[in-house]
N, C-alpha and C positions, 0 to 999 in steps of 0.2 A: 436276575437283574443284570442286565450286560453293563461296562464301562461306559458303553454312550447314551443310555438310557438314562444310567444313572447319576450321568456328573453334574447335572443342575443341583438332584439334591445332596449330595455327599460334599460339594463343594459350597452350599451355601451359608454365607458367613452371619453368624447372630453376637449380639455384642452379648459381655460377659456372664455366664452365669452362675458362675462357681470360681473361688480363688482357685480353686485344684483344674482349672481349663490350661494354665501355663503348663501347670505338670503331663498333662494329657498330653500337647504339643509336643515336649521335651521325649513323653515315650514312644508317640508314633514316630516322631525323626529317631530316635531309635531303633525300630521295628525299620523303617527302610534302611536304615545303616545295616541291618544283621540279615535284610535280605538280597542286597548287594553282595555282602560277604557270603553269603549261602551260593551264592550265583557264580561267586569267581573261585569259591573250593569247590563245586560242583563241575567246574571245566576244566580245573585244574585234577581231579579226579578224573574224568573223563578220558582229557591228553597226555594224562602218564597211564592208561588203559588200566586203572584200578577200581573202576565200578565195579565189578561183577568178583569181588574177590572175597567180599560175603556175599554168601548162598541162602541165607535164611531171615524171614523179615519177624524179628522178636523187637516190639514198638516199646518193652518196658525192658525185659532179661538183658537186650541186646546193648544197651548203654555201659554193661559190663564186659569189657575185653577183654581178651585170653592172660593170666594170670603167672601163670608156669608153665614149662617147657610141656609139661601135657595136655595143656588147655591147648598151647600155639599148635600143638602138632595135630588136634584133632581137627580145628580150622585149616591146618594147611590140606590133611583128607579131604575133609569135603570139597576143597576148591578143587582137589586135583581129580575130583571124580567130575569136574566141569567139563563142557565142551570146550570153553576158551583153554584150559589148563590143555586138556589132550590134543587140540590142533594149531593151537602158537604159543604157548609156554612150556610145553613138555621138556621136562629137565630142571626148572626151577626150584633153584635151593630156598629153604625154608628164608633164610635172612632177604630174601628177592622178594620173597613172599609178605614177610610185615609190612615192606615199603607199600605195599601196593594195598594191604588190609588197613595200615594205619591213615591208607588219604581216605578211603570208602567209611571207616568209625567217625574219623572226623566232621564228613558232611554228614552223616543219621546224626552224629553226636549235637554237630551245630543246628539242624532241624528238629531235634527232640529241646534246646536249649531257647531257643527259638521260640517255638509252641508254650515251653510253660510260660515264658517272658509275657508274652501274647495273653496268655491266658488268664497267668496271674494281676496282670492289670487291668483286664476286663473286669475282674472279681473287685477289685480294690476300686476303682472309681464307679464301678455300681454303688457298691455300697458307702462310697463317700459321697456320692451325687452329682459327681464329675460327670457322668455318661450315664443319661436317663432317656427314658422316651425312645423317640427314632434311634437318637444315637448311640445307643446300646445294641439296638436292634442290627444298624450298621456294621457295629464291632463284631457281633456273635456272626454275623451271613461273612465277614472278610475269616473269622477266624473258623466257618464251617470252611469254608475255600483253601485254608490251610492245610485241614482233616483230609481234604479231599488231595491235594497235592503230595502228602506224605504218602496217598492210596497208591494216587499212580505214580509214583516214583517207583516204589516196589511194582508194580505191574510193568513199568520201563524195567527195570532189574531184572526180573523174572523172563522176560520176550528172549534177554542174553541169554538163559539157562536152558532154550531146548537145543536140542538136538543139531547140530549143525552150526549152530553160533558162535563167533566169538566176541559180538558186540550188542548192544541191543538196538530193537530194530527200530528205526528214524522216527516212525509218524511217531513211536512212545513218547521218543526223545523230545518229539517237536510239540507234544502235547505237555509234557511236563515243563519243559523253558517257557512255551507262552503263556500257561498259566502263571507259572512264578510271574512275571511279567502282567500279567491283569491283574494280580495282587499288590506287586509294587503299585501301581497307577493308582487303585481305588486306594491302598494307604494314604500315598501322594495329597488327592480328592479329599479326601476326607479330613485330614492334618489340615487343609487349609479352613475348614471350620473353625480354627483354632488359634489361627495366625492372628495378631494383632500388627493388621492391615487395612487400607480401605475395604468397603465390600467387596464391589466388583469394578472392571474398566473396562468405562463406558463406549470406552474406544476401539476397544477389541472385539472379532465377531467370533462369536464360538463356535462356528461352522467351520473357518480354515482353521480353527483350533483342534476339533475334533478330528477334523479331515489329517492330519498332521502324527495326531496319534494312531489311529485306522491307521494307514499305512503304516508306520513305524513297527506295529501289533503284525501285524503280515509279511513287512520284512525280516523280522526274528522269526516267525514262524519258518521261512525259506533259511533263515539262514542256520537254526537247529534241523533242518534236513539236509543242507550241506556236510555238516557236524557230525551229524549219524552215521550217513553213507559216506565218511570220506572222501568228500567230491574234491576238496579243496587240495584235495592230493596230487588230482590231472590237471591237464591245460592249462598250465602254471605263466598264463602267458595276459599281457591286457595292450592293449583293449582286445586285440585280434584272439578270438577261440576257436583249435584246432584250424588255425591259421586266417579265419573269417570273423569277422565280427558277428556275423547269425550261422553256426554251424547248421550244417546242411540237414533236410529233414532225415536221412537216414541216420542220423548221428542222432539228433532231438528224440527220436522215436522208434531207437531199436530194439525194445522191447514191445511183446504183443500179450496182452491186448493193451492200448495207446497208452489207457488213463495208468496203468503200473508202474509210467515212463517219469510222471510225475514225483515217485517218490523212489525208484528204484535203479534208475536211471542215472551217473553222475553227470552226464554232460546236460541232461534238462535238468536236472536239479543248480548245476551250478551256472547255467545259462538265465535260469529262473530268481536267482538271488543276486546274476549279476544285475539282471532290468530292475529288478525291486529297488538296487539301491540307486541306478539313476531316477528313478520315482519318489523315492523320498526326497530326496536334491531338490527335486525340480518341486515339489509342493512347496517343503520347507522353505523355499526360496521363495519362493512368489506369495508363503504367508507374510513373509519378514517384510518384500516387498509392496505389499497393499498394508499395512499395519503400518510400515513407515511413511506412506501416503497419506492418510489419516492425521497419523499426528509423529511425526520425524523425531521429537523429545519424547514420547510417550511412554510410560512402563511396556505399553502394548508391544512399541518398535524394541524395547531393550530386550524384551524376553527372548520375541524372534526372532532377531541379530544372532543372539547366545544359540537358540536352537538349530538357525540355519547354520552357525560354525561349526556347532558339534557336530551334525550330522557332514559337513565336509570335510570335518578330520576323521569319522568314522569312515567316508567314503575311501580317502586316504590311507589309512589304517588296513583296510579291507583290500585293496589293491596289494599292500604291501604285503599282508599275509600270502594272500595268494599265487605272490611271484616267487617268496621264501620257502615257500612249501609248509604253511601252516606251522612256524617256529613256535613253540611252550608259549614265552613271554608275548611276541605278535599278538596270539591268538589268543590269550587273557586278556592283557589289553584288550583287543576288538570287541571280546562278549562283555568285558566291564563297563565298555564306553558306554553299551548299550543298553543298558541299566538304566545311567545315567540323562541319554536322552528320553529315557522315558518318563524320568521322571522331573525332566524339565516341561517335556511337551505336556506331561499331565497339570502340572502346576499350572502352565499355560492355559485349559481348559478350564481350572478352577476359579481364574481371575477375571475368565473373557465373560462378557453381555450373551444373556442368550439371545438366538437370531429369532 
């Protein structure tokens, strides 16, 4: 069940049927708060290069971390039997070594934290009868998509670990961020079952709604392939890249065969997320602008007012990083804002008419 298939029904609102419905509200805004946070200690592991600094994917064991000077030391072995340790950390003293093991515990720690929270409250308003029917059914497919998420993250981990690596390889990365990201949305989706709101408005089309998050979904996809392959590193330059606004085709595709250019490539990869984000602009724009045609007071116009800003201060944002040379805080900010719009444009889908 894809996010646009699904958001007529995950977003449909029914009036009350249990006093524990507020509670449910109270713990899905929850669950997006803690994957928000999951999203910006996951970048922020990333851009201090401490992903790969555990070696081993232990989903119960591994929630217990090195205890004494022999525990740390057999973890700092194995990392240093890494590819990333022998071709750009060789030499790192053990104390170099926690900073980098302590950001990688923390995001499994916050995803294993995460999952029971998740879990344990699907158990608890089953059997309160907060969440029956569909909407249990709902809960268990967003929390198999979890299961699934925790897979390949380790499968993104592992890509770092062969032979030649010392980062993991992009489509992983760009696989595991836009999932977390269809998960955040159907949370979103689904929470507004819960809202004590009108149903729906009538004034909004859920086409430029949908349309708004589609793209949004494709440009975090491009822009965790910038991310992987450190594209945001070159051509530190805007609007002009490699001195042109359309870098030349031998630049676009100088890798063979073509299609490898797509994710292997930094100048088509970062040529590729530069267009994405005038595309989001220009939708987002022109939803806010037909919405506010319609009806200029409407919730409809206030939502996509908020969405078309955020996405022009993430545009902003994203400029900025990329003429800084991808600064730590920049480029938190940028992946957090994006959260964010996500889960404004999804809200946005949950309130619109369908077409």
């Amino acid at each position: 069940m894809s996010v646009m298939s699904s958001a007529s029904t995950l977003s449909e609102v029914h009036p009350a049927k249990s006093p524990n419905r507020a509670a449910v509200r109270r713990w899905l805004v929850l669950m997006i708060g803690l994957i928000v946070l999951m999203v910006m200690v996951g970048g922020a592991t990333r851009l201090t290069g401490s992903g790969l600094s555990i070696t081993e994917w232990r989903p119960v064991t591994g929630a217990i971390p090195p205890l004494d000077n022999q525990a740390w030391q057999l973890e700092f072995d194995k990392y240093r039997a890494s590819p990333q340790y022998e071709l750009l950390n060789a030499g790192m003293e053990l104390a170099e070594f926690k900073f980098i093991y302590w950001w990688e515990w923390g995001h499994r720690q916050l995803g294993r934290f995460l999952g029971v929270v998740f879990g344990l409250g699907i158990v608890w308003f089953a059997l309160t009868g907060a969440l029956r029917g569909r909407e249990l059914l709902m809960a268990i497919m967003i929390a198999g998509l979890g299961g699934l998420q925790g897979t390949i993250g380790w499968i993104m981990v592992a890509s770092g670990l062969k032979p030649g690596m010392v980062s993991v390889a992009p489509i992983k990365l760009m696989l595991h961020l836009t999932l977390a990201s269809i998960i955040l949305a159907l949370l979103t989706l689904f929470s507004a079952r819960f809202a004590p709101l009108p149903k729906i408005d009538r004034s909004a089309s859920r086409g430029w709604a949908v349309a708004v998050l589609a793209v949004v979904f494709v440009q975090i996809a491009l822009g965790a392939l910038v991310a992987g392959s450190r594209a945001g590193l070159t051509f530190n330059t805007w609007p002009l890249m490699d001195g042109r606004f359309v870098p030349s085709q031998e630049t676009l595709f100088a890798v063979t065969p073509w299609m490898l250019n797509l994710a292997d490539n930094v100048a088509l990869v970062q040529f590729n997320h530069r267009i994405g984000a005038f595309l989001v602009l220009a939708i987002a724009l022109i939803a806010a602008m037909k919405a506010r045609g319609l009806s200029p007071a409407g919730p409809a116009a206030a939502r996509t007012t908020l969405i078309a800003g955020l996405v022009l201060l993430q545009f902003a944002l994203g400029v900025m990083t990329l003429i800084y040379a991808v600064p730590l805080s920049l480029a938190l900010v940028h992946q957090v804002l994006a959260m964010f719009i996500v889960i404004a444009a999804a809200w946005h889908v949950a309130r619109s008419r369908a077409d």
